[in-house]
DSSP file (Angstrom, degrees, kcal/mol; ACC not computed):
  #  RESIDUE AA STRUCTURE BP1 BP2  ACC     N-H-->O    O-->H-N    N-H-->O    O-->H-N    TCO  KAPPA ALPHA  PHI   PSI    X-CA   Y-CA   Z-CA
    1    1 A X    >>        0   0    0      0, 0.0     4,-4.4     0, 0.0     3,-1.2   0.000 360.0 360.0 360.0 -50.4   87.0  110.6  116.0
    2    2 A X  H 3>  +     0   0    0      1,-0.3     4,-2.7     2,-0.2     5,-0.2   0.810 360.0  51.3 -28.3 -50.3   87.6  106.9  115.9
    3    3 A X  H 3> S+     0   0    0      2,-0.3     4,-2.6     1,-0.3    -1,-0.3   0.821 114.5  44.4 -93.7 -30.8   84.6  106.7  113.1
    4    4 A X  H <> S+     0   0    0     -3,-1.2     4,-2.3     2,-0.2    -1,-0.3   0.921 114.0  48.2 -81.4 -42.5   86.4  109.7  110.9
    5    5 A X  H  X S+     0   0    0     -4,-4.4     4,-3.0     1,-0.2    -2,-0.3   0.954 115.0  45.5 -52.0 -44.8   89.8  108.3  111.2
    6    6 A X  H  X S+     0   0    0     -4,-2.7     4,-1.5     1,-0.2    -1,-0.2   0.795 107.5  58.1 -66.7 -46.2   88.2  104.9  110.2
    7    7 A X  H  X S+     0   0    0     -4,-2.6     4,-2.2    -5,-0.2     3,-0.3   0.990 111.5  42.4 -25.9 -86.5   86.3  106.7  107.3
    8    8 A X  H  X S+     0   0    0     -4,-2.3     4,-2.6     1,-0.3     5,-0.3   0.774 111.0  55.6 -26.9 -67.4   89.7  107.9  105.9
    9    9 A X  H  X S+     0   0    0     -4,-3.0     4,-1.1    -5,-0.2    -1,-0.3   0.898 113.4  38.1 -34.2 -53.6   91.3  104.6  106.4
   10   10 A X  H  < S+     0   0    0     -4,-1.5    -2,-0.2    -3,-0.3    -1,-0.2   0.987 128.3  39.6 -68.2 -49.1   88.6  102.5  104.4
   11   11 A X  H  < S+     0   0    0     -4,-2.2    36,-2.3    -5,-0.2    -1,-0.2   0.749 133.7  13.6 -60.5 -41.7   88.5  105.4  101.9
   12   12 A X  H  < S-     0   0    0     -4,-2.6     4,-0.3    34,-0.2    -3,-0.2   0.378 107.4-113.6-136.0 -15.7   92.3  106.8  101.4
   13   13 A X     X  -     0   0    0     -4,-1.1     4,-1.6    -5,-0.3    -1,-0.2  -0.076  37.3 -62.6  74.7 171.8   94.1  103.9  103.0
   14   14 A X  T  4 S+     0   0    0     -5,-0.2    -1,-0.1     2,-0.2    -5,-0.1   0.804 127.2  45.2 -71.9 -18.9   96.3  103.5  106.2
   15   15 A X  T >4 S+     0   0    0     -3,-0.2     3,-0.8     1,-0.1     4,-0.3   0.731 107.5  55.8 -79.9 -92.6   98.9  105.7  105.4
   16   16 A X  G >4 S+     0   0    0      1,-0.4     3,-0.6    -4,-0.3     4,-0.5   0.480  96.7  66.5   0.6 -50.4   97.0  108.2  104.3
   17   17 A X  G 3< S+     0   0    0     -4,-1.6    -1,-0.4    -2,-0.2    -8,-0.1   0.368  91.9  67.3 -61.9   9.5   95.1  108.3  107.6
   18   18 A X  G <  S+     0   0    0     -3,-0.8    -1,-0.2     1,-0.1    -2,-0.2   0.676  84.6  63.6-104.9 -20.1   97.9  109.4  109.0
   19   19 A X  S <  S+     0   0    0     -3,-0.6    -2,-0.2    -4,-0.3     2,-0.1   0.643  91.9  85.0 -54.4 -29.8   98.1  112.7  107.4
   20   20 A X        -     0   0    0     -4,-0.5    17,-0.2    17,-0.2    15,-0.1  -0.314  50.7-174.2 -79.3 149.6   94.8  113.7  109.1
   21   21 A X        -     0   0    0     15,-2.1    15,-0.5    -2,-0.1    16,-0.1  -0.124   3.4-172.7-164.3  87.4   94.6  114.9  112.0
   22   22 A X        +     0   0    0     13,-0.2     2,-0.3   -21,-0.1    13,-0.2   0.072  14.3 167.1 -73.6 140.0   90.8  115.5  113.4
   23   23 A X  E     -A   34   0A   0     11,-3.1    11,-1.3     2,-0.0     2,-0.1  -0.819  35.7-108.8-174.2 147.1   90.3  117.6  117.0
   24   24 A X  E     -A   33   0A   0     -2,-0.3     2,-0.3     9,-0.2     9,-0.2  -0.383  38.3-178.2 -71.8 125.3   87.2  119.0  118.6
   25   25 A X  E     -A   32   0A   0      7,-1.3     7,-3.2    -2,-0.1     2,-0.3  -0.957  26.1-136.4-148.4 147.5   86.8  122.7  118.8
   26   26 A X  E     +A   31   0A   0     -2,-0.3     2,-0.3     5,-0.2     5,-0.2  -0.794  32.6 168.6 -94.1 140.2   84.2  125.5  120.2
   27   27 A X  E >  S-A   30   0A   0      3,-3.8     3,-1.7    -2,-0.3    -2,-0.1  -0.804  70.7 -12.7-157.0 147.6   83.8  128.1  117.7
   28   28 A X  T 3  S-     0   0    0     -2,-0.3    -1,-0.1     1,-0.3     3,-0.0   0.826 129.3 -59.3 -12.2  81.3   81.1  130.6  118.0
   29   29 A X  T 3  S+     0   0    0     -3,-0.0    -1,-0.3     0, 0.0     2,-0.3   0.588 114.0  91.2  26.9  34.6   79.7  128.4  120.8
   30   30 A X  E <  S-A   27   0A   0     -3,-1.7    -3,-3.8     2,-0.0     2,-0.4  -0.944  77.0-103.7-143.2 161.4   79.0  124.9  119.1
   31   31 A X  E     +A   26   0A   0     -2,-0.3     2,-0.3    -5,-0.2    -5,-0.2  -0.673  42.4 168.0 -81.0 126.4   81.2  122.1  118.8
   32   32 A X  E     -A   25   0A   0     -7,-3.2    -7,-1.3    -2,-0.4     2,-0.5  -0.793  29.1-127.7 -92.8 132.0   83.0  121.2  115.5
   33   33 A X  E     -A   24   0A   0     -2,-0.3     2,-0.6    -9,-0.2    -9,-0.2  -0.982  20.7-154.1 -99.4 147.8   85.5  119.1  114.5
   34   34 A X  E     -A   23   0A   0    -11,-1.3   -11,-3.1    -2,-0.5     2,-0.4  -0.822   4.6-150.0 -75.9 117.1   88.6  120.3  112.5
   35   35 A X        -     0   0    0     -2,-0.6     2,-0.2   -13,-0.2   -13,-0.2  -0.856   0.6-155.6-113.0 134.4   90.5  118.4  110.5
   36   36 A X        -     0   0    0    -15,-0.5   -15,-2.1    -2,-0.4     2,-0.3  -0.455  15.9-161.8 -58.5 110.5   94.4  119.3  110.0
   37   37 A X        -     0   0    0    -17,-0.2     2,-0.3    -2,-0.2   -17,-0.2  -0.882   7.0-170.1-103.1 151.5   95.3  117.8  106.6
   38   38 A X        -     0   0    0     -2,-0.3     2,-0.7     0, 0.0   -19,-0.1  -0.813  44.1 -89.4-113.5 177.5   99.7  117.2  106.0
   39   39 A X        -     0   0    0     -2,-0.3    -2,-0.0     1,-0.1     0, 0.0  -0.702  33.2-109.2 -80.4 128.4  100.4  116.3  102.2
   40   40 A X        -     0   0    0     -2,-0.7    -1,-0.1     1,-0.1     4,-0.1  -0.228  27.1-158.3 -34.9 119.8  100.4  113.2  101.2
   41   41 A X  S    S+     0   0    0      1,-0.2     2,-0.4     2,-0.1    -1,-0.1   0.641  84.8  47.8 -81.0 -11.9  104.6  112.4  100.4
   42   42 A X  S    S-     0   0    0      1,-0.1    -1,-0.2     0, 0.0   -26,-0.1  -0.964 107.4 -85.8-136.3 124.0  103.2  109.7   98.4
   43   43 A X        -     0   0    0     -2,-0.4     2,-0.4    36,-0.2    -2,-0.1   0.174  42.8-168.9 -16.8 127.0  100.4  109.2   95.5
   44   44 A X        -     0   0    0     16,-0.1    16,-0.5    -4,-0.1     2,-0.3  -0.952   4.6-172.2-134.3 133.6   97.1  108.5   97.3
   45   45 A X  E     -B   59   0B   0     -2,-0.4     2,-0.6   -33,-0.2    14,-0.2  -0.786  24.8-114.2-113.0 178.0   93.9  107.2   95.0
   46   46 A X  E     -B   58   0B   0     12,-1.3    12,-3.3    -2,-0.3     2,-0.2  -0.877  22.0-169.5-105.4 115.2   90.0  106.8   96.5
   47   47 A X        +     0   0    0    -36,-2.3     2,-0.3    -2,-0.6   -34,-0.1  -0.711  13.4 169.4-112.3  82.1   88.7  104.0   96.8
   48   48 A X    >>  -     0   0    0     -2,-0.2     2,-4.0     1,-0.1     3,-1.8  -0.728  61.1 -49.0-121.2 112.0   84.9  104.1   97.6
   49   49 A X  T 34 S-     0   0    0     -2,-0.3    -1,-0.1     1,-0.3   -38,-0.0   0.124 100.9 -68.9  80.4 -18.6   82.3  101.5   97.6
   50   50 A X  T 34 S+     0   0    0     -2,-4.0    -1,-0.3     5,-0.0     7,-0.0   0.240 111.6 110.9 104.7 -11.8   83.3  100.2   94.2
   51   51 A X  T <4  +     0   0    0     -3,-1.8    -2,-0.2     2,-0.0     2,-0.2   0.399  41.3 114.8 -87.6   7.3   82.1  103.3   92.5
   52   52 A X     <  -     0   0    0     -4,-0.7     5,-0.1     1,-0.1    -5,-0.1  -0.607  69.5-127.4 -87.5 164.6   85.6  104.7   91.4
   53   53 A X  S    S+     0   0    0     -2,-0.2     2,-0.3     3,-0.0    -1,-0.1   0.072  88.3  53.9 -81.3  17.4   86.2  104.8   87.6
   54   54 A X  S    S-     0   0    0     17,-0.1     4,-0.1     1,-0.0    -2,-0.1  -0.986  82.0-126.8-129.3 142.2   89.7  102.9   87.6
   55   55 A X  S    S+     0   0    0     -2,-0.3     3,-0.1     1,-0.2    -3,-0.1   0.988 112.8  50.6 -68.3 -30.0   90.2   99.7   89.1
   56   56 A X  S    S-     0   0    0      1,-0.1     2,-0.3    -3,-0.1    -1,-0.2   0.795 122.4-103.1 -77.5  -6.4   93.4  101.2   91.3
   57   57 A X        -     0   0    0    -12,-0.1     2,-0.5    -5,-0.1   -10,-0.2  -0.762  41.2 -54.5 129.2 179.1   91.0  104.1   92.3
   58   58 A X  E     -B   46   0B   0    -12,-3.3   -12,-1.3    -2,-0.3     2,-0.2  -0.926  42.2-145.4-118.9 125.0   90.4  107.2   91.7
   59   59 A X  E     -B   45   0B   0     -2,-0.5    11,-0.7    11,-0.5     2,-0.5  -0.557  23.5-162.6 -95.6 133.2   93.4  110.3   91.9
   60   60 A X  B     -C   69   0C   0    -16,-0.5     2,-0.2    -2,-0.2     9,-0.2  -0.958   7.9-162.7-119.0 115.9   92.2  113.8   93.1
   61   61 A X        -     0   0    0      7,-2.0     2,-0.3    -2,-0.5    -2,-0.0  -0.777  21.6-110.9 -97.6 170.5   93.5  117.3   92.9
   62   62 A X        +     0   0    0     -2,-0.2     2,-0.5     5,-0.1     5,-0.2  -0.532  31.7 175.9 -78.2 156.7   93.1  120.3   94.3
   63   63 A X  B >   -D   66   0D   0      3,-3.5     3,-1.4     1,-0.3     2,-0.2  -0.613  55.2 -60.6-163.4 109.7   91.7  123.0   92.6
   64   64 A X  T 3  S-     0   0    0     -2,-0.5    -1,-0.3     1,-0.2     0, 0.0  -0.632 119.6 -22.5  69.4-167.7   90.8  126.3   93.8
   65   65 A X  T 3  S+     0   0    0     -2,-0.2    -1,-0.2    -3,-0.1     2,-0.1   0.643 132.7  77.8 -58.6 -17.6   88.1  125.7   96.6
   66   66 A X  B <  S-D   63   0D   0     -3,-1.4    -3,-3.5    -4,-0.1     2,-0.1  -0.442  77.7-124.6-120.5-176.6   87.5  122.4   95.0
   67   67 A X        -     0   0    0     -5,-0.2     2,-0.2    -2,-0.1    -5,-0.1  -0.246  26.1-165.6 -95.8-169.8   88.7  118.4   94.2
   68   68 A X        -     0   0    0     -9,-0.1    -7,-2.0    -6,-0.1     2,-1.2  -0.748  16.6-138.0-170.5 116.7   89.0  117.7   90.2
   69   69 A X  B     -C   60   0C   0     -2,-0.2    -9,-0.2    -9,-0.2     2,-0.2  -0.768  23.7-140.7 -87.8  98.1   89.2  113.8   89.6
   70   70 A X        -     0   0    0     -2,-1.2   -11,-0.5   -11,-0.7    -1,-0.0  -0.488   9.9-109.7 -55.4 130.3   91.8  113.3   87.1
   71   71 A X     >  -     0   0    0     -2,-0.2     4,-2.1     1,-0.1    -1,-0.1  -0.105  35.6-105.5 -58.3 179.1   91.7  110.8   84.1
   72   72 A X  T  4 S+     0   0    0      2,-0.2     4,-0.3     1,-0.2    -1,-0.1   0.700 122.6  49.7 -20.0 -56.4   93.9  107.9   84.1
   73   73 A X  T >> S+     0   0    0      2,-0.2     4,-1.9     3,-0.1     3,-1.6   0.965 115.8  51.4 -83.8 -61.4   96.4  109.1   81.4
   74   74 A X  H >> S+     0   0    0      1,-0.3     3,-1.5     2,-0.2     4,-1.0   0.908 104.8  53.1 -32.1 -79.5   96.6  112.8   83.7
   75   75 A X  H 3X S+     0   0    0     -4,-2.1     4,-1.3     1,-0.3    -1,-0.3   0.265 102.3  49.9 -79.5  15.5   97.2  111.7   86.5
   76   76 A X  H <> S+     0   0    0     -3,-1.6     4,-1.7    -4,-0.3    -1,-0.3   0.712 108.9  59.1 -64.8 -37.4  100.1  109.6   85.9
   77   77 A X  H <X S+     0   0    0     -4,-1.9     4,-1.6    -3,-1.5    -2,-0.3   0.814 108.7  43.9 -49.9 -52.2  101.4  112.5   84.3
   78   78 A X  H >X S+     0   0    0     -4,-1.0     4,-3.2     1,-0.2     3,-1.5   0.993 110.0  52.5 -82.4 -58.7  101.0  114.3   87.5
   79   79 A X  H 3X S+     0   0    0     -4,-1.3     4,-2.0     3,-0.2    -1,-0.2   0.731 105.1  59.3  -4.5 -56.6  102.3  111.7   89.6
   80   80 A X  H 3< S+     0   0    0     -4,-1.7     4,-0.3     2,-0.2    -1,-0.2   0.783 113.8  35.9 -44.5 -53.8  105.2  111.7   87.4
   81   81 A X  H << S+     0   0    0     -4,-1.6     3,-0.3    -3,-1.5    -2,-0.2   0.932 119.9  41.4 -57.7 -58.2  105.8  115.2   88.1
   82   82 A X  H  < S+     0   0    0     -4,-3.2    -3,-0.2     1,-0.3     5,-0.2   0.933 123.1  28.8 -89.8 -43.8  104.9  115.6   91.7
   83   83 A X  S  < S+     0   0    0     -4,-2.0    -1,-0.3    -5,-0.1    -3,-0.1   0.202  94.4 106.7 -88.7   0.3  106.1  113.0   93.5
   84   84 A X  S >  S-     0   0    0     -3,-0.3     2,-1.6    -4,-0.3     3,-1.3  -0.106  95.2 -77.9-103.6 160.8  109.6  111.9   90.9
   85   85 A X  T 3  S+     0   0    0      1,-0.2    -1,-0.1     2,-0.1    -2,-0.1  -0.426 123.4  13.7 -66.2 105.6  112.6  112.9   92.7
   86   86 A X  T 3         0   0    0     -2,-1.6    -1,-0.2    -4,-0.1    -3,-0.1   0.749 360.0 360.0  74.4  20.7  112.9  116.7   92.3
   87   87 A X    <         0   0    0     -3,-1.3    -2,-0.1    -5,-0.2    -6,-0.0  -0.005 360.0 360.0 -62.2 360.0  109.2  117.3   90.9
């Protein structure tokens, strides 16, 4: 658990790791972990290895089953929206 949280952290930052929330479950007799995501109250970008495509990181939404990395210029735009007061 330590190693996921720590994952997150390097990846998503330290708030952001707080949002998670990983626990061990049986389900059809093998062990799993879950993790419990809350939304983010605040823009969060991905920072990886050195491989994102912006220097402040890279912004993800969801969409449908899947992430969608929005450009630059987008995702300010969405920022704008969703996080502004009464977005």
């Amino acid at each position: 658990m330590r190693h996921l949280v720590q994952t997150v952290r390097n990846g998503l930052g330290d708030r952001a790791s707080t949002c998670i929330d990983p626990a061990v479950q049986i389900v059809q007799g093998r062990t799993v972990c879950v993790v419990s995501c809350q939304r983010s109250p605040e823009p969060v970008y991905l920072k990886w290895k050195g491989v994102e495509a912006s220097p402040e990181g890279d912004f993800y939404v969801r969409s449908g089953p899947g992430s969608v990395r929005l450009a630059p210029d987008s995702a300010r735009e969405y920022i704008r929206t969703r996080f502004s007061p009464g977005g």
